[in-house]
VOGU-3710 file (C-alpha; in Angstrom, 3 decimals, decimal comma):
1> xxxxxxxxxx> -73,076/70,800/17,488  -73,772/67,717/15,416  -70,957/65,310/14,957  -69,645/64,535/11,351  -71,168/61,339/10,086  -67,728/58,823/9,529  -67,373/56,437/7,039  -65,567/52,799/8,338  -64,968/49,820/5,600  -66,526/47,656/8,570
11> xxxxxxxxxx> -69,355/50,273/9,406  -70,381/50,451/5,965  -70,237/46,387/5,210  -72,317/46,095/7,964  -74,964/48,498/6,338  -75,006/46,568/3,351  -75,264/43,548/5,609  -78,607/44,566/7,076  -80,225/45,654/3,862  -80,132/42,665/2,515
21> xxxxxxxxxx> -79,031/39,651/4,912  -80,051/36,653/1,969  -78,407/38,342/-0,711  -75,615/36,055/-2,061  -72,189/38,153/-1,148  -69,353/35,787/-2,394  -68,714/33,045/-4,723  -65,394/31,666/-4,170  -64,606/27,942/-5,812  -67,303/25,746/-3,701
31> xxxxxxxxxx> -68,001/28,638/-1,341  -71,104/30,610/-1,250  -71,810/32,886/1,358  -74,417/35,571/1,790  -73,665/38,537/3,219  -75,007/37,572/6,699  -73,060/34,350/6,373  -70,154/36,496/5,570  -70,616/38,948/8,410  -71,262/36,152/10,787
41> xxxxxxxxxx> -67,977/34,683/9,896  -65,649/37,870/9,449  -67,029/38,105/13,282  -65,636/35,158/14,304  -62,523/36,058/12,648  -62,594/39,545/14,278  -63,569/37,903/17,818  -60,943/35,421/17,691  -57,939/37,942/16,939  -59,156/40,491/19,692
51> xxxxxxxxxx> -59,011/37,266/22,338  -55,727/36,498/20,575  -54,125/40,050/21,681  -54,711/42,308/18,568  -55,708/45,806/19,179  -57,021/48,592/17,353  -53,760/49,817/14,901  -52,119/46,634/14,019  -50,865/44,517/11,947  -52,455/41,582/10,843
61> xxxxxxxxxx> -50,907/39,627/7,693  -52,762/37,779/5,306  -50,908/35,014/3,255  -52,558/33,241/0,804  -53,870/32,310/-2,341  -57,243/33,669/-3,817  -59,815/31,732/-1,554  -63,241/32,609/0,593  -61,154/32,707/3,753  -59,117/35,783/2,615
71> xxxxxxxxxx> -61,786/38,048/2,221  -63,387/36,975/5,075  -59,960/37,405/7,207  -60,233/41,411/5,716  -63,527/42,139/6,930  -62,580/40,738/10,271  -59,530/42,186/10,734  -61,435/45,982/10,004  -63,936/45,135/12,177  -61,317/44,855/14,629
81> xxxxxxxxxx> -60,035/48,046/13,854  -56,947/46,396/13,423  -55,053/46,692/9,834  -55,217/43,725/7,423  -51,718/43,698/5,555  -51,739/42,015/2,364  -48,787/39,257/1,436  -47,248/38,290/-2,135  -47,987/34,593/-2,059  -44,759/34,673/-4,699
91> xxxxxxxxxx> -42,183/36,735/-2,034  -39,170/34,538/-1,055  -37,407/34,718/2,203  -35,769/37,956/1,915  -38,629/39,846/0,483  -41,092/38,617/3,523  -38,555/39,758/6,192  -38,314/43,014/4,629  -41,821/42,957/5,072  -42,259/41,466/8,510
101> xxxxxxxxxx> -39,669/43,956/9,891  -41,366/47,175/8,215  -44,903/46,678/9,465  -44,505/45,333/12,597  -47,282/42,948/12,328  -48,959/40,975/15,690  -50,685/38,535/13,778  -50,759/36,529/10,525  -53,120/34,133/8,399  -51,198/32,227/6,249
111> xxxxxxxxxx> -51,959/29,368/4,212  -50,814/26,201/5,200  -48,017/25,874/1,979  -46,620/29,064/3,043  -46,311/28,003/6,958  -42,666/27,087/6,657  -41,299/30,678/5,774  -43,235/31,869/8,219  -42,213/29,776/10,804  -38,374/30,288/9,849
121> xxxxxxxxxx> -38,895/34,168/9,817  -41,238/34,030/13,098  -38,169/34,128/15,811  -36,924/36,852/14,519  -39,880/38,763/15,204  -41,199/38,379/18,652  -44,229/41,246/18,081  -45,433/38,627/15,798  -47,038/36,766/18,861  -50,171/34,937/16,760
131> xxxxxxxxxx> -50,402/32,428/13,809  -53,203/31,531/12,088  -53,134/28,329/9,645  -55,349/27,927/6,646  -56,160/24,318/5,577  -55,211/23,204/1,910  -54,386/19,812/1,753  -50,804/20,540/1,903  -48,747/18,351/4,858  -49,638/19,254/7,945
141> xxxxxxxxxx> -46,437/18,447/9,483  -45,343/22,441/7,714  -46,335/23,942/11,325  -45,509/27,026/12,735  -44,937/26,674/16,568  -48,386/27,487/18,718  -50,206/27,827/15,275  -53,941/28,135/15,843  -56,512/26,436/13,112  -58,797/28,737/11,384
151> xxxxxxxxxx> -61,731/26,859/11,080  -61,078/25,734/14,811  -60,572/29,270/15,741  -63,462/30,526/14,013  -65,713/27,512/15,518  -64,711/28,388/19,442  -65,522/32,342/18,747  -68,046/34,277/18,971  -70,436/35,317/15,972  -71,825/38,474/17,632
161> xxxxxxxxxx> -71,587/41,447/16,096  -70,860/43,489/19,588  -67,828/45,666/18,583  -67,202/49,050/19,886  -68,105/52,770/18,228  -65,322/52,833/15,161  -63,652/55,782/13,224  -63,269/57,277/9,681  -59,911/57,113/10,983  -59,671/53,792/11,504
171> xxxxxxxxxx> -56,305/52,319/8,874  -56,065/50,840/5,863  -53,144/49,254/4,273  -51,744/48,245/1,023  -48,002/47,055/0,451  -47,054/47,931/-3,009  -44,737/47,056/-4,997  -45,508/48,356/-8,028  -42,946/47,676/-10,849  -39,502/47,773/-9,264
181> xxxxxxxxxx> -38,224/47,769/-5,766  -39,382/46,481/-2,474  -42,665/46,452/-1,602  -43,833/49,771/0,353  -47,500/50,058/2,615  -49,762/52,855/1,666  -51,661/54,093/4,652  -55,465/55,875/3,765  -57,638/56,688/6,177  -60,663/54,685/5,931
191> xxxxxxxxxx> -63,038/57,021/4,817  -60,683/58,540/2,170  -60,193/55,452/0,813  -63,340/54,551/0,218  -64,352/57,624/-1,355  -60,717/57,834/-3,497  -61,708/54,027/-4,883  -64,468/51,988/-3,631  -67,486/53,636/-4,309  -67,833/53,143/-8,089
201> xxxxxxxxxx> -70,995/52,160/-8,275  -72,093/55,834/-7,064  -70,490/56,901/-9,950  -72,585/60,165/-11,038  -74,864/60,522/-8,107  -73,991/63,133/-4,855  -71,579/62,309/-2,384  -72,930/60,260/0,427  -74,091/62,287/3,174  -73,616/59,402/6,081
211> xxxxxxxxxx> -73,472/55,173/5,636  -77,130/55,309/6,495  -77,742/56,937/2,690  -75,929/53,110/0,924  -78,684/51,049/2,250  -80,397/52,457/-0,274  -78,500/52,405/-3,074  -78,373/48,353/-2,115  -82,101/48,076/-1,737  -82,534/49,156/-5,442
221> xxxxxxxxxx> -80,064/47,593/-6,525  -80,488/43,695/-8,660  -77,952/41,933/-7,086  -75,687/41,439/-10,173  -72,556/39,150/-10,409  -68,859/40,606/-10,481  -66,058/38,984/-11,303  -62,643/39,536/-10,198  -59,350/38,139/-11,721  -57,223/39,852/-9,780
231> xxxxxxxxxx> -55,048/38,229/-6,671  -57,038/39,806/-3,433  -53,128/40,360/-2,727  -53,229/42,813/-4,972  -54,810/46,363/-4,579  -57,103/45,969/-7,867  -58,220/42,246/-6,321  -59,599/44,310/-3,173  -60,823/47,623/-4,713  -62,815/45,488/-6,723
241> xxxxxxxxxx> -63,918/43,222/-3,667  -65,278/46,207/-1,692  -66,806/48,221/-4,607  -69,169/44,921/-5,006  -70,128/44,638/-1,735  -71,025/48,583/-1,336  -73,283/48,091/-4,406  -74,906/45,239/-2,327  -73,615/42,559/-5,461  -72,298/38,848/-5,504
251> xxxxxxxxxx> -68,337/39,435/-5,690  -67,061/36,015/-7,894  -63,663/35,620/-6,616  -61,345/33,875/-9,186  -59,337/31,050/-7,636  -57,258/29,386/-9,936  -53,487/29,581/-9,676  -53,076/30,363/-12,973  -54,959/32,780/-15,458  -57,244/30,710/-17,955
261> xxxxxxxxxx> -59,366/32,346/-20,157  -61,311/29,259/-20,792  -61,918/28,161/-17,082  -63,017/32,251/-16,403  -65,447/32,450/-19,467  -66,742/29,067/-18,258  -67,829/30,512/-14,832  -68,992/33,895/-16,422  -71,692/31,450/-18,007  -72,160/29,864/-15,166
271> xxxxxxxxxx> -72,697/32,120/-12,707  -73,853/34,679/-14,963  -71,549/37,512/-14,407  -72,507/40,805/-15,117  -68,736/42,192/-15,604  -65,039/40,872/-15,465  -62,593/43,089/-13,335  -58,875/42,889/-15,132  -55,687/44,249/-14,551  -54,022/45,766/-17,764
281> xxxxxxxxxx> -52,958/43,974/-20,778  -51,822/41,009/-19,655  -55,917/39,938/-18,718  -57,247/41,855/-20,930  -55,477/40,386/-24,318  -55,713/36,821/-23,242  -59,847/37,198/-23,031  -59,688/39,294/-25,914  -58,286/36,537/-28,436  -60,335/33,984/-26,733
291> xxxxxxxxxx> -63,598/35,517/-28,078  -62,025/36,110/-31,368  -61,335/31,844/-31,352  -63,998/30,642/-29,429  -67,366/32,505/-30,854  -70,221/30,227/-29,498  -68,560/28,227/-27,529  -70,526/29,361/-24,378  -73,563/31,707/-23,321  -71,688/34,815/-22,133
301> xxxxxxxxxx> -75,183/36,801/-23,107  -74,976/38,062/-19,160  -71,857/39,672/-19,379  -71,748/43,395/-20,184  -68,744/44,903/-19,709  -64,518/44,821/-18,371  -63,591/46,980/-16,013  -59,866/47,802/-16,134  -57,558/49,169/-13,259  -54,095/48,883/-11,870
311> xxxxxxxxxx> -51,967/48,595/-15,213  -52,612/50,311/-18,638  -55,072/48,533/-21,162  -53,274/49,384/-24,397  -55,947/50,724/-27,169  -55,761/47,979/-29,712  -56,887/45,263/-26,928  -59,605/47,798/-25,430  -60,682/47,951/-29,149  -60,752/44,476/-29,836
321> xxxxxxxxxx> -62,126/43,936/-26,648  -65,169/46,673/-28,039  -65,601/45,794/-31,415  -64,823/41,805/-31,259  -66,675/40,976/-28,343  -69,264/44,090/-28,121  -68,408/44,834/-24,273  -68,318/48,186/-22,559  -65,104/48,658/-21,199  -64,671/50,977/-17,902
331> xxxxxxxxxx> -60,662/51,970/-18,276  -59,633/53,753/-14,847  -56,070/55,013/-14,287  -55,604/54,267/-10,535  -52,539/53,610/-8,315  -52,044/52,164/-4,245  -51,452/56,063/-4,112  -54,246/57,639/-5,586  -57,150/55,777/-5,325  -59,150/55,524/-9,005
341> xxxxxxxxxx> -58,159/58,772/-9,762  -59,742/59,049/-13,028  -61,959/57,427/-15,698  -60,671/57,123/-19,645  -62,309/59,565/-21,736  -63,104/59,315/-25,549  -60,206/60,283/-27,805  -59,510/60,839/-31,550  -57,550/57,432/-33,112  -58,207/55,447/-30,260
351> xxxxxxxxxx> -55,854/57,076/-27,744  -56,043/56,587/-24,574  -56,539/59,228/-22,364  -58,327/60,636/-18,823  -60,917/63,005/-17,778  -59,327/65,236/-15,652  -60,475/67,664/-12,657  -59,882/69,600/-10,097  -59,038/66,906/-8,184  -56,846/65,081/-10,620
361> xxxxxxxxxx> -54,020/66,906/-13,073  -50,394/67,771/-14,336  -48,288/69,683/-12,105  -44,926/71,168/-13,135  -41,820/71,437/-11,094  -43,243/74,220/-8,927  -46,375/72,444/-8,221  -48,307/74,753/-10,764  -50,650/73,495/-12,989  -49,756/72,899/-16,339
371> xxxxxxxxxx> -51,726/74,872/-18,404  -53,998/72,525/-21,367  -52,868/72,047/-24,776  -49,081/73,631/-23,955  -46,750/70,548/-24,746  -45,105/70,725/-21,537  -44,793/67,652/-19,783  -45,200/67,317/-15,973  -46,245/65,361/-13,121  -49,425/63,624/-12,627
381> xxxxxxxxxx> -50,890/64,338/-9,547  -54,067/64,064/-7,297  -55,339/66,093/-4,174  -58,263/65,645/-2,065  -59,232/62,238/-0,592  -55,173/61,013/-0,566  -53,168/58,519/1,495  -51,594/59,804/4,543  -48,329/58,506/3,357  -46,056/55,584/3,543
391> xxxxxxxxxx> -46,046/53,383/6,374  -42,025/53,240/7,961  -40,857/55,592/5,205  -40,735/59,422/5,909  -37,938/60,347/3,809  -40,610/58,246/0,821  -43,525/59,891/2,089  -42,185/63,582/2,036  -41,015/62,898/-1,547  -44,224/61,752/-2,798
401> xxxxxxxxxx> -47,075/63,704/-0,725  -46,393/67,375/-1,755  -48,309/70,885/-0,331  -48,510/73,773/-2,839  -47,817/77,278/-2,048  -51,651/77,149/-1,648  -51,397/74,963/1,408  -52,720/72,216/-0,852  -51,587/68,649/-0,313  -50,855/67,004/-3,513
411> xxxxxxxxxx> -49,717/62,960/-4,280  -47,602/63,035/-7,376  -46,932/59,160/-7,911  -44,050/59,306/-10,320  -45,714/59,480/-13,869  -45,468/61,701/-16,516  -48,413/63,596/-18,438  -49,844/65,834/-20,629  -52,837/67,869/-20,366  -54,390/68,116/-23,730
421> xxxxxxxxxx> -56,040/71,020/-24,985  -59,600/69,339/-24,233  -58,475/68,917/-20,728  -58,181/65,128/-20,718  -54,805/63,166/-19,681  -52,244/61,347/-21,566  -50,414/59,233/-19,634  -46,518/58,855/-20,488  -45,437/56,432/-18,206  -43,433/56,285/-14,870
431> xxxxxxxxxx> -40,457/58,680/-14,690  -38,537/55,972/-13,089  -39,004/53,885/-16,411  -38,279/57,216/-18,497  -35,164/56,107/-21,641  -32,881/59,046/-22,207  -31,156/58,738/-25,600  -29,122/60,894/-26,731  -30,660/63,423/-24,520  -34,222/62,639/-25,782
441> xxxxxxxxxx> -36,888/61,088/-23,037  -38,688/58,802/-24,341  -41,739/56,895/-22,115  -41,940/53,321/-23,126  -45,612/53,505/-22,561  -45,987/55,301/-25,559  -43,765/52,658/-27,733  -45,375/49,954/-26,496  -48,785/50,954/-27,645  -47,138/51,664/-31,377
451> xxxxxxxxxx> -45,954/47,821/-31,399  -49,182/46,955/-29,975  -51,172/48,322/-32,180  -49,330/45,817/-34,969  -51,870/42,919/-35,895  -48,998/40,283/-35,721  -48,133/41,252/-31,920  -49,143/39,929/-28,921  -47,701/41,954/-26,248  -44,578/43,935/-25,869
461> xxxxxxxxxx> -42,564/46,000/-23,491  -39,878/48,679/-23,820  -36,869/49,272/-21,727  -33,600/51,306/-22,028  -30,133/49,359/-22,190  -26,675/51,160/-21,796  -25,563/52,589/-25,035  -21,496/54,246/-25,376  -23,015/56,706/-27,690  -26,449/57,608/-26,804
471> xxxxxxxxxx> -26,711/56,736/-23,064  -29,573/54,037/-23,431  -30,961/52,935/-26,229  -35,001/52,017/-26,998  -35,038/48,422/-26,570  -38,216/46,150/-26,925  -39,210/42,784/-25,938  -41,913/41,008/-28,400  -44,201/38,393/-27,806  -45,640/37,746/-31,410
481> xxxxxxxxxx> -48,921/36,338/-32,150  -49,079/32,518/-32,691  -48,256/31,754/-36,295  -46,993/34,816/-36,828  -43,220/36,391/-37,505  -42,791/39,659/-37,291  -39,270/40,977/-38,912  -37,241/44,112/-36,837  -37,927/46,399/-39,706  -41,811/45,849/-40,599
491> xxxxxxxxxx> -42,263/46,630/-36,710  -39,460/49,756/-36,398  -41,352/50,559/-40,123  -44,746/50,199/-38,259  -44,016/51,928/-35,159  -42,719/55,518/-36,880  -45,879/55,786/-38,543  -46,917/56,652/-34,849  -44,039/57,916/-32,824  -41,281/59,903/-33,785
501> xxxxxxxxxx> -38,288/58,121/-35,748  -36,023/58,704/-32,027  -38,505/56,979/-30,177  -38,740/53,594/-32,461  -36,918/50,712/-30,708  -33,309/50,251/-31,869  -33,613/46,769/-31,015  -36,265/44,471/-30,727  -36,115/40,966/-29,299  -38,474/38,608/-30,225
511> xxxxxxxxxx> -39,298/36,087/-26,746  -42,115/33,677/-25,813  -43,043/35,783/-23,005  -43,464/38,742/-20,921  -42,511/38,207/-17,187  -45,369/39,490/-15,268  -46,225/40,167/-11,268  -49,275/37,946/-10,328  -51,090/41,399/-10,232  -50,610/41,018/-14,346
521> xxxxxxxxxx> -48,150/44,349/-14,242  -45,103/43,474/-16,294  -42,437/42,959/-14,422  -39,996/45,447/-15,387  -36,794/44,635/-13,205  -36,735/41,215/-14,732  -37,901/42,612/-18,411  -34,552/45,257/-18,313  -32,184/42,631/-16,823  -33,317/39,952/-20,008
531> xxxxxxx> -32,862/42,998/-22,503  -29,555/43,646/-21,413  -29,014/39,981/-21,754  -29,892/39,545/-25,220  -28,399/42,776/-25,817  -25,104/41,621/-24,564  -25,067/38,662/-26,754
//
């Protein structure tokens, strides 16, 4: 009986590797590496953590800012079958032990500005029994005791690729933390993960029947530049990663601490990038007014399209994006829990919405699928290539990973849809973000694209303050454009013209800004807590 072909992140890079050795793989700041530069030195990283005392299964933490050394550090660690755990460079002391405790990690990279919460948090951990420091210029005298160098690590190790058979099974990890709460690790299966997210550039053609088949997808393949804006720490910064390499591309990692639109539009001239990877509105809009103020300014004749993932692109910005700068935006709706689960499909108005199938649709309470075009509102969810669940977290994991009475194992990630008549998706928004006023649910998702839409704002978000009468009431925060001033009513005026009157914010807030994750997802603990604030007052 012939074995099942498996499908490993590290098997697979290595495929690509071998097609084409001289390609260039990654652009990161002054670092170029092609992919058998790349390979050579993920070995080294790999060698050096097995000699350190990592094993197949665990842990190894990676703390740092966007930089060449990061993805390296994730190839390595997979081709050590070990599980490369990614770290918010913006966690404080109490978030990071939350973290250190829950995975259990035996190893870290960290970067050398982040050394000193590690080595405060280290002695409470004794399973974290290796440290590895990443130059960058910072004072070297913020140590973590028996830290080893990377670049004198990767020097004394080997840059053999000699590694034993690995699995389909083999782990992959993402810590989450979405919107709210503390940060969570999704565990996939390495196979399912790649085909749930990282093989877009297949998009349309069969399944692969084994690795072998990618080589030569790569081989006719041009070699094209990506861009991603996206911190690797987050899951759209490595879904984008991999899904360049397994089209055999140059991945352009963005390394600034801070989005610019001008520094990323001068590299897409540059380096001639073929498409910019964003997450949500809060990339997207930026580069959006930039080509509305800055026609000429540089050649961006190379770059063809956005690809969006991670956090809703409202429809006026994916317009503008279309219409002002003539790019083809790719608009997936994707989660740590679902993989891309779908791609946005054309709708009347501009709405967005998603092509459904039978992998991905809207569930009611008894797990039954909601039938198309019936107004009822239920639960996304997504079967076939699914996480096995939540590292640490059972009571999490059983609430999340559902089996029908079909014996069908479903992920419902906590947002609302509909299923149109057409069969596409529209997405309401999270249920845990859901406003009940007056005994109305209303999804802020759908508000915020009505004050969107509204030439004189910038960006927006909606949250539900305590009201004596009605429970919560509909409560936006407002960024308006520069120059602009936006009164209460031409907005609440604006807004029923596309929601119902119940759903129009009672109270709008004008601010300078929007409190966002470094992932670009607004951050809605601190967007609530400020709305009650100015509420309040």
């Amino acid at each position: 009986m012939t074995a099942s072909p498996t499908f490993n992140l590290a098997d697979l890079f290595e495929v690509v590797v071998d097609a084409v050795p001289e390609r260039a793989a990654l652009v990161a700041g002054d670092v170029r590496l092609s992919y058998r530069e790349l390979d050579e030195r993920a070995n080294r990283v790999a060698h050096h953590l097995v000699d350190a005392g990592v094993k197949p299964g665990d842990f190894v933490g990676i703390h740092a800012w966007n930089r060449a050394e990061w993805i390296e550090t994730m190839v390595g660690v997979h081709k050590a079958r070990a599980v490369p755990i990614n770290i918010n460079y913006r966690y404080v002391e109490a978030e990071l032990r939350y973290l250190f405790d829950n995975s259990g990690m035996t190893a870290i990279v960290v970067e050398r500005a982040f050394a000193d919460l590690v080595a405060g948090l280290a002695p409470e951990f004794p399973g974290l029994r290796h440290v590895v420091v990443l130059e960058d210029g910072t004072d070297p005298s913020h140590a973590v005791p028996g830290e080893a160098r990377y670049e004198e690590a990767l020097a004394a190790a080997s840059p053999a690729r000699d590694f034993g058979e690995r699995s389909g099974d083999d782990l992959y990890g993402l810590y989450t933390g979405g919107t709210t709460g503390m940060p969570k690790c999704v565990l996939w299966r390495s196979e399912d993960i790649f085909f749930a997210a990282l093989q877009a550039g297949r998009s349309g053609k069969p399944k692969l029947a084994s690795p072998e088949e990618l080589a030569g997808d790569v081989l006719a393949s041009n070699g094209h530049v990506m861009m991603g804006l996206a911190p690797m720490m987050h899951g759209g910064g490595q879904w984008s990663m991999w899904n360049t390499f397994y089209m055999g591309n140059t991945y352009l990692l963005w390394t600034g601490k801070r989005f610019d639109p001008d520094a990323v539009m001068a590299l897409v001239e540059q380096e001639k990038v073929l498409s910019l990877s964003v997450v949500g509105d809060g990339m997207a809009r930026p580069l959006a007014d930039w080509y509305e103020a800055n026609t000429g300014k540089y050649d961006l004749s190379s770059l063809m399209a956005v690809s969006n993932g991670g956090a809703p692109m409202s429809a006026p910005v994916r317009n503008q994006l279309e219409k002002v700068a003539g790019l083809f935006v790719i608009d997936s709706f994707g989660a740590s829990e679902t993989g891309a689960a779908a791609r946005q499909a054309g709708a009347p108005g501009g709405a967005t919405r998603f092509a459904s199938s039978a992998t991905t649709t809207v569930l009611d309470d008894d797990l039954k699928p909601v039938a198309p075009g019936s107004g009822i509102v239920g639960r996304l969810a997504v079967s076939g290539h699914i996480p096995l669940g939540y590292h640490g977290d059972d009571e999490k994991t059983r609430a999340t990973f559902l089996i029908d009475g079909d014996g069908r194992r479903w992920v419902l990630p906590g947002d609302f849809a509909l299923i149109e008549e057409d069969g596409t998706l529209t997405l309401l928004g999270r249920g845990s973000a859901t406003i009940n006023t007056g005994g109305e649910k209303v999804f802020p998702d759908e508000v915020e694209a009505a004050l969107k839409s509204h030439a004189d704002v910038f960006d927006a978000v909606v949250v539900g303050v305590p009201d004596p009468r009605f429970g919560q009431r509909v409560t936006a925060l407002v960024v308006p454009r520069e120059g602009s001033a936006p009164s209460f009513d031409e907005l609440s005026a604006h807004a029923r013209t596309q929601i119902a009157g119940y759903k129009a914010p009672k109270e709008i807030h004008f601010v300078d800004a929007i409190e966002r994750t470094a992932a670009g997802k607004v951050d809605l603990r601190a967007a609530k807590s400020r709305a009650e604030e100015l509420s309040a007052q």
